[in-house]
C-alpha positions as CSV (number, residue, x, y, z in Angstrom):
1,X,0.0,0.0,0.0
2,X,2.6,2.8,0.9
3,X,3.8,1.8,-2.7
4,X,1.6,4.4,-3.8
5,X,3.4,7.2,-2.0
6,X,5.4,7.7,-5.4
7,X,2.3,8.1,-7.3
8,X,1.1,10.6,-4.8
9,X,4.4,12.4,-4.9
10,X,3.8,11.8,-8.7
11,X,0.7,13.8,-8.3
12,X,1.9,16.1,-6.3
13,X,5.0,17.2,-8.6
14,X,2.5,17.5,-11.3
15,X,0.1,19.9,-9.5
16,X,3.3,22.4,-9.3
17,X,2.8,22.4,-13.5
18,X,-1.2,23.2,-13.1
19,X,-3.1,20.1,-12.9
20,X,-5.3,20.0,-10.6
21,X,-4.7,17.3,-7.9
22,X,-8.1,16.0,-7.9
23,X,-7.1,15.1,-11.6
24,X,-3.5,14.5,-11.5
25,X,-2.0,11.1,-12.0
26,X,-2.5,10.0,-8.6
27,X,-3.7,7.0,-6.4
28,X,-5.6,7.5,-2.8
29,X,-2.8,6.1,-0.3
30,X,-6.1,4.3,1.0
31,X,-9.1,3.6,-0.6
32,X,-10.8,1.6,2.2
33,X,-14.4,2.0,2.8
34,X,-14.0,0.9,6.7
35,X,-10.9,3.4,8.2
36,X,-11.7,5.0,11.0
37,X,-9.4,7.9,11.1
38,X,-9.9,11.1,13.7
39,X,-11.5,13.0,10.7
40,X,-13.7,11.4,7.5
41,X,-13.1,13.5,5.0
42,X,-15.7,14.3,2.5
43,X,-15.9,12.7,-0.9
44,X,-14.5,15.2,-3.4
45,X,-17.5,15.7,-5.5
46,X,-19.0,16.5,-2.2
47,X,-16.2,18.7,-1.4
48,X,-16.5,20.9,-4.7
49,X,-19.9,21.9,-4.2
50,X,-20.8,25.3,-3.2
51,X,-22.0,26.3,0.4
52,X,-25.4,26.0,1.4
53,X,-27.1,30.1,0.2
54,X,-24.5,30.4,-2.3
55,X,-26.1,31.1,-6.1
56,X,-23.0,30.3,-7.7
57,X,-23.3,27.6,-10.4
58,X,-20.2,25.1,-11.3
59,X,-18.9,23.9,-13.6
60,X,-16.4,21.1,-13.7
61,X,-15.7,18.4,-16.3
62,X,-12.1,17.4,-16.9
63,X,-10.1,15.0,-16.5
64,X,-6.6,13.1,-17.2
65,X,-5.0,9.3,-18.5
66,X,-1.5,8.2,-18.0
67,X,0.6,5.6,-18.4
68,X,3.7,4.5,-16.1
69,X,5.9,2.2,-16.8
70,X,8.8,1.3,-14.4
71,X,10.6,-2.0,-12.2
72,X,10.3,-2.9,-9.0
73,X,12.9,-5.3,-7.5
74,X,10.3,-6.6,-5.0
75,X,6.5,-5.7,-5.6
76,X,4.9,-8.2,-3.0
77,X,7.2,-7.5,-0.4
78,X,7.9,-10.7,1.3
79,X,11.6,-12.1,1.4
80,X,13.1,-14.1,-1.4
81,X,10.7,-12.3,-4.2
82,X,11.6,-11.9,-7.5
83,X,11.1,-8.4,-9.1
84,X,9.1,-7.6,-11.9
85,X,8.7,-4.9,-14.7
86,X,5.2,-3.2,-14.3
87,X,2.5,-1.0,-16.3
88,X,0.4,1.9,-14.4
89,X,-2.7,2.9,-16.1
90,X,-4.9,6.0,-14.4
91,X,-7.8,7.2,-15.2
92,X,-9.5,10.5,-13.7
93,X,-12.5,12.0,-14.3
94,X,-14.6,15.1,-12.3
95,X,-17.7,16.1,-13.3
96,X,-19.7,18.2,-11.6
97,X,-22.7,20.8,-12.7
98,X,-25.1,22.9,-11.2
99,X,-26.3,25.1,-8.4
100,X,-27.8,24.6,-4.9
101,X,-31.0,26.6,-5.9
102,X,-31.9,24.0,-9.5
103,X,-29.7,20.8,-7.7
104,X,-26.3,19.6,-8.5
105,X,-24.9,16.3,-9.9
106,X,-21.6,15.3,-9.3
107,X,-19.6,12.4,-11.1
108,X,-16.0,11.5,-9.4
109,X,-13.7,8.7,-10.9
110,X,-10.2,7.7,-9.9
111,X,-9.0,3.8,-11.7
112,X,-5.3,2.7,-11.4
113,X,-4.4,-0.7,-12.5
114,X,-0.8,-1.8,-12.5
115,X,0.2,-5.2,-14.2
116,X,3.1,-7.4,-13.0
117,X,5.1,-9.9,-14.2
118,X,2.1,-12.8,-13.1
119,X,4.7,-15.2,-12.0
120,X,5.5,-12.8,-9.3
121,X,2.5,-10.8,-8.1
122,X,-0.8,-10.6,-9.3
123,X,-2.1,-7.4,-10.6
124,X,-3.2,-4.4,-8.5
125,X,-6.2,-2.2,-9.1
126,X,-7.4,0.8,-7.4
127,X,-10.7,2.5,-8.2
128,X,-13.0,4.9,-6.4
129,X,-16.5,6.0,-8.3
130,X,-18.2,8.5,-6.3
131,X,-22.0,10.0,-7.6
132,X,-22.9,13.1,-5.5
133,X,-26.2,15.3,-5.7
134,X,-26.9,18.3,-3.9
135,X,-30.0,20.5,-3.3
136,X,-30.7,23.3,-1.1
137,X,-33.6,22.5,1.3
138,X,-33.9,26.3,2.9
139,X,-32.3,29.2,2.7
140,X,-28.5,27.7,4.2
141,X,-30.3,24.5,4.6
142,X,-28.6,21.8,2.0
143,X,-28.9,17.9,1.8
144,X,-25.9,16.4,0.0
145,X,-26.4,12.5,-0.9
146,X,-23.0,10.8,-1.8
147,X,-23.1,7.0,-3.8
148,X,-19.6,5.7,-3.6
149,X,-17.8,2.4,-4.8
150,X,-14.1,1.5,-3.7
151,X,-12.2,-1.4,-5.2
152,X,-8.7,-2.1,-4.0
153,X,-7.3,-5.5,-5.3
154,X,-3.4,-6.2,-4.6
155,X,-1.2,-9.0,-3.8
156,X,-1.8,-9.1,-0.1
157,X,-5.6,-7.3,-0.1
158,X,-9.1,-7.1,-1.8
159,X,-11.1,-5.2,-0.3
160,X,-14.9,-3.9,-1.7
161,X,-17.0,-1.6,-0.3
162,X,-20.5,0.1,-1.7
163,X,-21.4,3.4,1.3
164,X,-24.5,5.7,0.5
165,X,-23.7,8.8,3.0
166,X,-26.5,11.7,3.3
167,X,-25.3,14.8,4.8
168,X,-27.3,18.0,6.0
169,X,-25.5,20.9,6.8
170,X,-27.0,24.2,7.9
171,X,-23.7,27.1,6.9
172,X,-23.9,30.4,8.1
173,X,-20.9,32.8,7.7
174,X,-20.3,32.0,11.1
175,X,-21.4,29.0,11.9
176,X,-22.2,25.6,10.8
177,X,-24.1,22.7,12.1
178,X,-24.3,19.1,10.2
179,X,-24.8,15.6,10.5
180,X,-23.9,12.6,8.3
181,X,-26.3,9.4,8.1
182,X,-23.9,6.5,6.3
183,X,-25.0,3.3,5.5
184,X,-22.1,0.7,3.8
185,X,-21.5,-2.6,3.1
186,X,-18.4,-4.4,2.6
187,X,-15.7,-7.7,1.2
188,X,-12.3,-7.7,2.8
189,X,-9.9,-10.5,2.4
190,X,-6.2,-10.2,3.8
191,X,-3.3,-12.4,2.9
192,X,-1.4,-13.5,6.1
193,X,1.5,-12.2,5.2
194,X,3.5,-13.3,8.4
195,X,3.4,-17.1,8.1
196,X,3.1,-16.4,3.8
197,X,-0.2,-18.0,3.9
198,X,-3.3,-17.4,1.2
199,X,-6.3,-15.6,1.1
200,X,-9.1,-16.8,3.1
201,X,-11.3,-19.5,1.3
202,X,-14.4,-16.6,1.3
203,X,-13.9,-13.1,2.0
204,X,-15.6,-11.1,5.1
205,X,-18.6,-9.7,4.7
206,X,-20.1,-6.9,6.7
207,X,-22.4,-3.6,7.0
208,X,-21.5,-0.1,8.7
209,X,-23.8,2.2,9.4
210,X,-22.9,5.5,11.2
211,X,-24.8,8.6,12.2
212,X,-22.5,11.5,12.5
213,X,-23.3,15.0,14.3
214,X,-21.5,17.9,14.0
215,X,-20.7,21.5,14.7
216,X,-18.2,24.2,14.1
217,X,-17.5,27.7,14.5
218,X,-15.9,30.1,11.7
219,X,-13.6,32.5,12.5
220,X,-11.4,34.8,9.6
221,X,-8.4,32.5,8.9
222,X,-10.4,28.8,9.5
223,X,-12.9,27.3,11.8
224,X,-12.8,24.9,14.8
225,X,-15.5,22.3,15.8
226,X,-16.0,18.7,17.3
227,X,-18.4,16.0,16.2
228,X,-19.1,12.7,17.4
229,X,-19.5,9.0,15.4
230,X,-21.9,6.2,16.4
231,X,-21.5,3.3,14.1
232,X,-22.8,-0.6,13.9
233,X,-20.5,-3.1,12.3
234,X,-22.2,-6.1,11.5
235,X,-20.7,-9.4,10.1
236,X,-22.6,-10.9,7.7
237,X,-21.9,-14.4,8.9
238,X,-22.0,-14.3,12.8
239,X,-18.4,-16.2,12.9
240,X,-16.1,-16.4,10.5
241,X,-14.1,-19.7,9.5
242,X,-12.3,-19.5,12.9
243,X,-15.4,-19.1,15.1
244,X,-14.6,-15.4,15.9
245,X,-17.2,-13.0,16.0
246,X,-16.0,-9.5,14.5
247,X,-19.1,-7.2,15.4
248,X,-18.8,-4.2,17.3
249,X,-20.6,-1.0,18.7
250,X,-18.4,2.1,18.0
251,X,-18.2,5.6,19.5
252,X,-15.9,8.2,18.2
253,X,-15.8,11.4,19.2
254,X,-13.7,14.1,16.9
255,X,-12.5,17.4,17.7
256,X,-10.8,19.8,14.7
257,X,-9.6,22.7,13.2
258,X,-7.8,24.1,10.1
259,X,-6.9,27.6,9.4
260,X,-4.7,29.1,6.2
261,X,-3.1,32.1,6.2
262,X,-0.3,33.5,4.7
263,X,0.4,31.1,3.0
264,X,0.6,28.6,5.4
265,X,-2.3,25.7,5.9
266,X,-2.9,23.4,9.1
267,X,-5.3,21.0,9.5
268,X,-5.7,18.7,12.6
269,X,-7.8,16.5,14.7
270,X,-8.0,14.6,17.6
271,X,-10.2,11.3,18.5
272,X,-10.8,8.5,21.4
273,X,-12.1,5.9,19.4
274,X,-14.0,3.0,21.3
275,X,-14.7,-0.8,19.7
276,X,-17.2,-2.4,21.8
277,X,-17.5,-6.3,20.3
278,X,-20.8,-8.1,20.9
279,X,-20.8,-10.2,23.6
280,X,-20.9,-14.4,23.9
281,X,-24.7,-15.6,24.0
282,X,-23.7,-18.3,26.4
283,X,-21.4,-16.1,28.8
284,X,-22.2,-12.4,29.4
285,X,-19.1,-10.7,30.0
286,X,-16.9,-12.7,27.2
287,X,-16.2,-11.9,23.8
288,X,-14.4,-13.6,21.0
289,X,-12.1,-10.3,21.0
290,X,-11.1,-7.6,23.5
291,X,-12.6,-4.2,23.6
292,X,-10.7,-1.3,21.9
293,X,-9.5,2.2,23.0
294,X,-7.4,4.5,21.3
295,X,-7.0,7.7,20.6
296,X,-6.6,8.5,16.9
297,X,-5.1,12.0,14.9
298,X,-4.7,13.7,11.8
299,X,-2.1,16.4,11.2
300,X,-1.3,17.9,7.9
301,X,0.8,21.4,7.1
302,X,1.6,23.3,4.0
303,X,3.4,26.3,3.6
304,X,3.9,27.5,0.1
305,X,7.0,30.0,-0.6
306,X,7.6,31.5,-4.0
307,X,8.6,28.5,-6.3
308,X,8.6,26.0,-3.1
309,X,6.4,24.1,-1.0
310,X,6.7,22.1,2.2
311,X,4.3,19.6,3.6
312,X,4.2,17.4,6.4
313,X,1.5,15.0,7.9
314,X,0.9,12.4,10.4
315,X,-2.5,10.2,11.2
316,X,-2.9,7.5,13.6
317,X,-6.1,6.1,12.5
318,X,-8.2,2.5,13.1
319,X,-8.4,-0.2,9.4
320,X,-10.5,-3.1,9.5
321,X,-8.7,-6.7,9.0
322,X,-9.3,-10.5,8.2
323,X,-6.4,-12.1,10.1
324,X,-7.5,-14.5,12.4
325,X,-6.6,-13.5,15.9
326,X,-6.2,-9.9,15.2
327,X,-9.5,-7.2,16.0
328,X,-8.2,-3.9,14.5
329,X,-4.8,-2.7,12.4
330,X,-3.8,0.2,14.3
331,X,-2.3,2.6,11.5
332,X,0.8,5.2,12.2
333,X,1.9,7.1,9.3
334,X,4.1,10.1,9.0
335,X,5.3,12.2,5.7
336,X,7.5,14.8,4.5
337,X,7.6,16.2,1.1
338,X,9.5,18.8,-0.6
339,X,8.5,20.6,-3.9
340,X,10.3,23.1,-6.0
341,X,9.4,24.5,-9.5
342,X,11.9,25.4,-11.6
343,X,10.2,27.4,-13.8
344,X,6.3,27.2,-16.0
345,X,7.4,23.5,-17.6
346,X,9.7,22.2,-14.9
347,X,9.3,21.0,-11.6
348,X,10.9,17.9,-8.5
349,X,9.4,16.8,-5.5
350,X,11.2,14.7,-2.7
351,X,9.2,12.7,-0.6
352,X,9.9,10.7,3.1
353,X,7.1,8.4,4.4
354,X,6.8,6.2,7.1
355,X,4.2,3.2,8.0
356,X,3.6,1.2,11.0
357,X,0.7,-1.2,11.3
358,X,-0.2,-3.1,14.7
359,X,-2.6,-5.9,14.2
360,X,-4.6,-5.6,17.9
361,X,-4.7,-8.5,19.9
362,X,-2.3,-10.6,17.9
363,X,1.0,-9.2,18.5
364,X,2.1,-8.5,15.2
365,X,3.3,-5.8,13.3
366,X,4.5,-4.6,9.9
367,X,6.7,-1.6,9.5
368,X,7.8,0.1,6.1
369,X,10.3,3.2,5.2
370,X,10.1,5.2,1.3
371,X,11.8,8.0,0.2
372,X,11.8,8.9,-3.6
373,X,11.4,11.8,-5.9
374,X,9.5,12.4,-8.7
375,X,10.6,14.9,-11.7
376,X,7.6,16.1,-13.9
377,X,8.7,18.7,-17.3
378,X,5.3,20.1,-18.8
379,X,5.1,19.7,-22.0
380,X,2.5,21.4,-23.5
381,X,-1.3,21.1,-24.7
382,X,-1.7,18.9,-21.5
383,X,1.0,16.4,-21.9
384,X,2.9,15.9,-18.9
385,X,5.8,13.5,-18.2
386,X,7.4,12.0,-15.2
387,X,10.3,10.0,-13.6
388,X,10.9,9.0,-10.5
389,X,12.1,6.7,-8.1
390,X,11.9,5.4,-4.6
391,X,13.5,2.9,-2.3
392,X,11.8,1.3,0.7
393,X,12.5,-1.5,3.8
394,X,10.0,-3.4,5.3
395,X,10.2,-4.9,8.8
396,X,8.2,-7.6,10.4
397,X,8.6,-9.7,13.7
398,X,12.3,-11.8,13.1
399,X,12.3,-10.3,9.7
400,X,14.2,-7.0,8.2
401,X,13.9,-7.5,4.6
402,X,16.6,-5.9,2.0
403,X,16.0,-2.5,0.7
404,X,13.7,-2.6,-2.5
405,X,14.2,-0.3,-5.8
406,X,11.3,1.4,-7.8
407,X,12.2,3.0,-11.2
408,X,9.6,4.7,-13.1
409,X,8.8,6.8,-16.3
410,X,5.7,8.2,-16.9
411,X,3.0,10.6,-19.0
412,X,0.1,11.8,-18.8
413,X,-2.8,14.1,-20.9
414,X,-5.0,16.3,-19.0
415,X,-8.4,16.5,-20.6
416,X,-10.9,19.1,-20.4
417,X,-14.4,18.7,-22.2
418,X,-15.7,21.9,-20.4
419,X,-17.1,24.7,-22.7
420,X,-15.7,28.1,-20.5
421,X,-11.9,28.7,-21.0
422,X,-11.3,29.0,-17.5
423,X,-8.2,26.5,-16.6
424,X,-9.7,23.1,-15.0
425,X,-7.6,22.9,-12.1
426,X,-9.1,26.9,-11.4
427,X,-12.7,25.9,-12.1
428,X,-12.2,23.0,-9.2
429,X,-10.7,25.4,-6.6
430,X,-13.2,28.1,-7.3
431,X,-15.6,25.8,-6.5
432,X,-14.4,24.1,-3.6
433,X,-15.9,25.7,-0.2
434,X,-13.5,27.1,2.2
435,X,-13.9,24.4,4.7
436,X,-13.7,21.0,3.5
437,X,-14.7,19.4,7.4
């Protein structure tokens, strides 16, 4: 999974040039329907749409493919792998139309699929399709109803997920009150990579649903609030092949912020997130797993410079899992990046990330060091190219593996079908609101 860091750095170099990040050549680092992170984060069609009372109509409907080619000297990760050549695909596409007043529809669609050598790792996809429609109720009264459909297939993971999330937000230039209602369901199947085992023989099947309160205040630079998660996670099959019982009660309550100014952004939040599994029918007080506390984060700067920009970022958030004694992976992630534009065609980014994952309950853990850099040169009419590369280490229990080697080349074509002149990646900022919580 942290993989994709040079893709994001990819992305990230790229947006220096003027494509927008929403439709850069770029992969989620997660596209899991079931993280529980200290913030969700809105879907991005979601996130383009105007403020409840604004007239303004948007426009958006652009989009990019790209093609990157490269090796990797150990794409599965495990010790005594073989590497492989590989092929990146991407496909991007935003559309979104409309005002709050006559109703908007949104169309958001983000496919990577990267083909290996198959005698050494089967083929990864990544895809997120997100349908979006919003419609102003009252006067700063708006309903926002988000479809969305994640796909992430690798070596080690599938994981499928289908969430319908409704959102009503009441936004005042001072204020804003909200409150989510999601309903999900969800396939996860986890290789155990530890003993080098397979995929389960069926994959995991459960539903989430969460209602989601909210509140925050606005003040000139940014705005600070706190909202709190319920959620239901039911398993499908009451045990799965081991005779575990995964379902669970959640509470999560979230407090955040973000303000930008002069130049400088900061986002943060903080959360104690409790896991409450359902207890034995035959013993009151015992369950298959034990109850889960932690306190989750998310922290993210950017400070922009003349022809440089620094970001940093670090989360601590909750993923769902299939390995047998484990409840909950416990995520740590931290990340530096550097990025410097030459000039209008030319442009490098550096990028350091870092990964720790604790399976609860099972005493096992997976850590993984990158650091690469990605060089992009604009080329004109929409054609950008890259190259990059990245080195990483993985470390499990008894096991430091060597360092790995990803090379890469790449290009992509930015496509816009919209009819106003206005750049794309301007039209999506414009259109953006100021808060994204």
């Amino acid at each position: 999974m942290i993989r994709r860091a040079l893709l994001v750095a990819a992305g990230v170099v790229a947006s220096q040039l003027g494509v927008s990040a929403a439709i850069a050549q770029t992969v989620p680092a997660s596209t899991s329907p079931t993280a529980s992170g200290a913030a969700a984060a809105p879907s991005t069609a979601a996130a383009q749409t105007p403020a409840p009372g604004s007239s303004e109509t948007v426009m958006v409907n652009a989009g990019s493919i790209g093609l990157r080619m490269g090796y990797d000297s150990n794409p599965t990760d495990i010790l005594g792998a073989h590497g492989s050549m590989f092929a990146t695909q991407t496909i991007n596409y935003d559309y979104l139309r409309g005002s709050l007043q006559d109703g908007i529809i949104g169309l958001n669609i983000k496919i990577a699929d990267t083909q290996y050598d198959p005698s050494v790792a089967a083929p990864s996809t990544s895809a997120i399709i997100s349908t979006t429609g919003a419609i102003e109720l009252a006067p700063k009264l708006a309903l926002r109803t988000t479809l969305t459909t994640t796909v992430d297939d690798s070596w080690a993971r599938r994981a499928h997920g289908v969430m319908l999330r409704n959102r009503v937000e009441y936004d005042t230039t001072d204020f804003r009150v909200f409150a989510n209602v999601d309903t999900g369901i969800n396939a996860l199947n986890e290789r155990n990579v530890f003993t080098l085992g397979g995929f389960l023989p069926t994959d995991e099947n459960f539903t989430t649903t969460t209602f989601l309160p909210g509140y925050a205040y606005k003040f000139g630079t940014g705005e600070i609030g706190a909202s709190v998660a319920l959620s239901r996670v039911a398993y499908l099959n009451t045990t799965n092949i081991f005779g575990f019982d995964r379902s669970q009660n959640r509470v999560q309550p979230n407090a955040f912020f973000s303000v930008r100014t002069n130049g400088v952004e900061v986002e943060g939040s903080v959360s104690p997130f409790f896991a409450r599994y359902d207890r034995v029918a035959l013993y009151e007080n015992t369950t298959y797993f034990d109850d889960v506390r932690q306190l989750l984060y998310t922290a993210k700067a950017k400070y922009q410079t003349g022809s440089w920009t620094f970001g940093v970022g670090s989360s601590r958030t909750i993923l769902d899992t299939t390995l047998s004694a484990a409840s909950l992976d416990l995520a740590l992630s931290h990340e530096a990046s550097v990025s410097y534009k030459f000039d209008d065609k030319n442009a490098v980014s550096v990028l350091a990330r870092y990964r720790r994952d604790d399976y609860l309950n099972a005493d096992l853990w997976s850590t993984t060091f990158l650091t690469g850099f990605d060089f992009a040169h604009d080329f004109g009419d929409g054609y950008i190219g890259t190259a990059g590369a990245s080195v990483r280490q993985v470390k499990r229990p008894d096991e430091v593996q060597p360092w790995a080697v990803n090379v890469q080349v790449g290009f992509q074509k930015k496509l816009d079908f919209g009819d106003a002149p206005k750049p794309a990646a301007d039209k999506v900022a414009d259109a953006k609101p100021k808060t994204l919580q």
